[in-house]
C-alpha positions as CSV (number, residue, x, y, z in Angstrom):
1,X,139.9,82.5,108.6
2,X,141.5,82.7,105.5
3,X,142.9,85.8,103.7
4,X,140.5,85.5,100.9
5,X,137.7,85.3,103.8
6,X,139.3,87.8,106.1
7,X,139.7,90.4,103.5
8,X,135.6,89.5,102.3
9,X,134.5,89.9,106.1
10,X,136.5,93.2,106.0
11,X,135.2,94.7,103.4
12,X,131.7,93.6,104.3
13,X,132.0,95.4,107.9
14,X,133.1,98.4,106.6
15,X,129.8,99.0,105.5
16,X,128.2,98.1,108.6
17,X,128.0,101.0,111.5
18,X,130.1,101.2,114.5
19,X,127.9,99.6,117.0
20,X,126.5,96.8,114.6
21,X,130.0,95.9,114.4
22,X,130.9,95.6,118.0
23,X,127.9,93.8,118.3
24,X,128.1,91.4,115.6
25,X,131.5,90.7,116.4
26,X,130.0,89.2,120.3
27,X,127.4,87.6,119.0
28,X,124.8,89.8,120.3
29,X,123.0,90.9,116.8
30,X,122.2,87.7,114.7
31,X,120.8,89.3,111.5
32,X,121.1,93.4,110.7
33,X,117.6,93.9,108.7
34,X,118.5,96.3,106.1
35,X,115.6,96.1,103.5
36,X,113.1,98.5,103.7
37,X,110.5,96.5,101.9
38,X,107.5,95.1,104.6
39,X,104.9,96.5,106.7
40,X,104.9,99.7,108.6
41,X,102.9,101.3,111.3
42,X,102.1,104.9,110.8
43,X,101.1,106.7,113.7
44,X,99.5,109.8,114.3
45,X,97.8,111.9,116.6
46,X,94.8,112.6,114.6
47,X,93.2,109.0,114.2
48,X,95.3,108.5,111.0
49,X,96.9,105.9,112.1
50,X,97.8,103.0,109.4
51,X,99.8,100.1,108.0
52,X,101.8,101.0,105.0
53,X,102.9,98.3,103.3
54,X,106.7,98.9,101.3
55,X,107.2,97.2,98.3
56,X,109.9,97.2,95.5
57,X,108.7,98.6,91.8
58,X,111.2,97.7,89.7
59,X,114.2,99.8,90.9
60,X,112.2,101.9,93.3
61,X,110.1,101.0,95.9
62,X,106.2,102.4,96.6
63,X,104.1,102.6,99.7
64,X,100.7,101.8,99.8
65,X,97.9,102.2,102.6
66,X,97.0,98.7,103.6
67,X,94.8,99.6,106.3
68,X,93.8,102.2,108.4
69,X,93.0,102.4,112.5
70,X,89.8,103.9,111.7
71,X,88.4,103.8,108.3
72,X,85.1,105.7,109.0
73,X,84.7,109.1,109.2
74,X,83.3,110.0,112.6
75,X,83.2,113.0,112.9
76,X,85.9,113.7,115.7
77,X,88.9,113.1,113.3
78,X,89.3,117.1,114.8
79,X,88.5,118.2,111.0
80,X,85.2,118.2,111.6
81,X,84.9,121.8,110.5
82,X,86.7,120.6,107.1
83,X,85.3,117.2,106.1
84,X,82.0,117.5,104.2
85,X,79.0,116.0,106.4
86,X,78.4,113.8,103.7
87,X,80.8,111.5,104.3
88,X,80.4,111.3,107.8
89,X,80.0,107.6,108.6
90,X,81.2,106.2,105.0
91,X,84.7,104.8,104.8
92,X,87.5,107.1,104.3
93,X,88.3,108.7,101.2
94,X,90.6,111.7,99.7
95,X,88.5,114.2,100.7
96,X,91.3,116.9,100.4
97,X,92.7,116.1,96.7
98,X,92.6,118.8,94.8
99,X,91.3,117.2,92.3
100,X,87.3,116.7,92.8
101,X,87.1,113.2,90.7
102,X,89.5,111.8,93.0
103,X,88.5,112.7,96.2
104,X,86.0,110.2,96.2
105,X,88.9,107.2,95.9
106,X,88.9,104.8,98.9
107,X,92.4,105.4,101.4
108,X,92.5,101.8,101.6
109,X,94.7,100.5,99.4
110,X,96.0,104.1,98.2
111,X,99.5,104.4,96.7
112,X,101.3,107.3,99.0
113,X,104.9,106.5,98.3
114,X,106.4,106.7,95.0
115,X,109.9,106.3,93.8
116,X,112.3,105.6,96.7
117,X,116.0,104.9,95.9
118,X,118.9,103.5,97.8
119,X,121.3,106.8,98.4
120,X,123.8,105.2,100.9
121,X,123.8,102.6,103.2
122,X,120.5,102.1,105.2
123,X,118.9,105.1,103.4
124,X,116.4,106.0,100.3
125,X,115.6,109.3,98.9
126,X,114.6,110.7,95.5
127,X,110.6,110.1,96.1
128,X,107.3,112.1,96.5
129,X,104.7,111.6,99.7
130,X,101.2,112.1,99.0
131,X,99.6,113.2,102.6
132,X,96.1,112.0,102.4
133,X,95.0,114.7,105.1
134,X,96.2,117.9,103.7
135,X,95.8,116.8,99.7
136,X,99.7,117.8,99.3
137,X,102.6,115.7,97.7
138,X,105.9,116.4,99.5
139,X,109.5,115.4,98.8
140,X,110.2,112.3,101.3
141,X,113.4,110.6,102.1
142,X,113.4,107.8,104.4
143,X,115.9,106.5,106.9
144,X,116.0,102.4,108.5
145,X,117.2,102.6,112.3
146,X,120.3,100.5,112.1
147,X,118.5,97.3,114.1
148,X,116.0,97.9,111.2
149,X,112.8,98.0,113.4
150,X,112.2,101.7,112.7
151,X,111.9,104.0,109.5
152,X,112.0,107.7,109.8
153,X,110.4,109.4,107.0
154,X,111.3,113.1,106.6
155,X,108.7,115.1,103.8
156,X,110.2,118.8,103.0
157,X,109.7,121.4,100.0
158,X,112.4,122.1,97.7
159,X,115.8,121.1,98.6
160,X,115.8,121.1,102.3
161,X,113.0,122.7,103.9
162,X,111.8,119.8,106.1
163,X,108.2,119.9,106.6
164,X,107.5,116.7,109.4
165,X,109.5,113.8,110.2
166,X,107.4,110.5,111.4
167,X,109.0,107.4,112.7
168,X,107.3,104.2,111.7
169,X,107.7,100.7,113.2
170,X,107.9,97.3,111.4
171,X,105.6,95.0,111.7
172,X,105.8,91.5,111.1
173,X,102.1,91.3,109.4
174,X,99.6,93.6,108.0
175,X,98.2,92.9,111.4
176,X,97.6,95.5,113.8
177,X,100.0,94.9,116.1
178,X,98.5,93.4,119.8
């Protein structure tokens, strides 16, 4: 290599974590995925589970719903005592906004991220969450593993009381994975 090069390759690894390095270096890791943009699978222990599909907006990026596991209300969602027996059997909605004219707005295709920005390497903060199944908006930052397969999203109140931390995996497609 020459200088010019060396001192370029340098400056680039120093960004790059310990481990990337070492294996970058041997060969082992061909490509580090750091953009955040793509499909993600959110899952849950409540039949919640859906694709989110992250997408840049200018200088922030969004999320959006892009489909859900199960996009009927059944009935054994385990809110059965909270959803209204009217929409038993329709296609999910946001039952808990608290707004009444929006609640009856399809999931499908809902914006739920708004407003991430790049903090420091491999990380976004700065946005708001809107969780579907409690009609709240948190704080979120998010966080891509550093093989990029995974994104842990953290939603708190205020400053730094954390409320949940998911981790969702890429997906190639807005396919459900097989």
């Amino acid at each position: 290599m020459t200088p010019r090069l060396t001192m370029a390759f340098l400056s680039t690894m120093a960004r790059v974590p310990i481990a990337l390095k070492m294996a970058a270096m041997q060969g082992l890791v061909s490509e580090i995925e750091e953009d955040i943009t793509g499909y993600w699978l959110k899952h849950s222990n409540n039949h919640d589970d859906a694709i989110i599909a992250i997408y840049q907006n200018a200088d922030v990026y969004d999320g959006r719903i892009v489909k859900l596991a199960h996009p009927i209300f059944n009935g054994d969602e385990g809110l059965a005592d909270i959803v209204p027996p009217a929409v038993i059997g329709k296609n999910k909605t946001d039952v808990f906004h608290p707004d009444p004219l929006l609640r009856s707005r399809p999931l499908e295709g809902m914006r739920i991220i708004a407003g991430l920005r790049s903090a420091h390497y491999l990380e976004w903060s700065g946005a708001y969450i809107y969780c579907h199944g409690e009609g709240r908006t948190y704080q979120c930052k998010a966080r891509l593993s550093d093989d990029g397969k995974s994104l842990q999203i953290e939603t708190y109140r205020g400053k730094s009381t954390a409320v949940a931390t998911q981790t969702w995996t890429r997906l190639r497609s807005s396919h459900w994975p097989v």
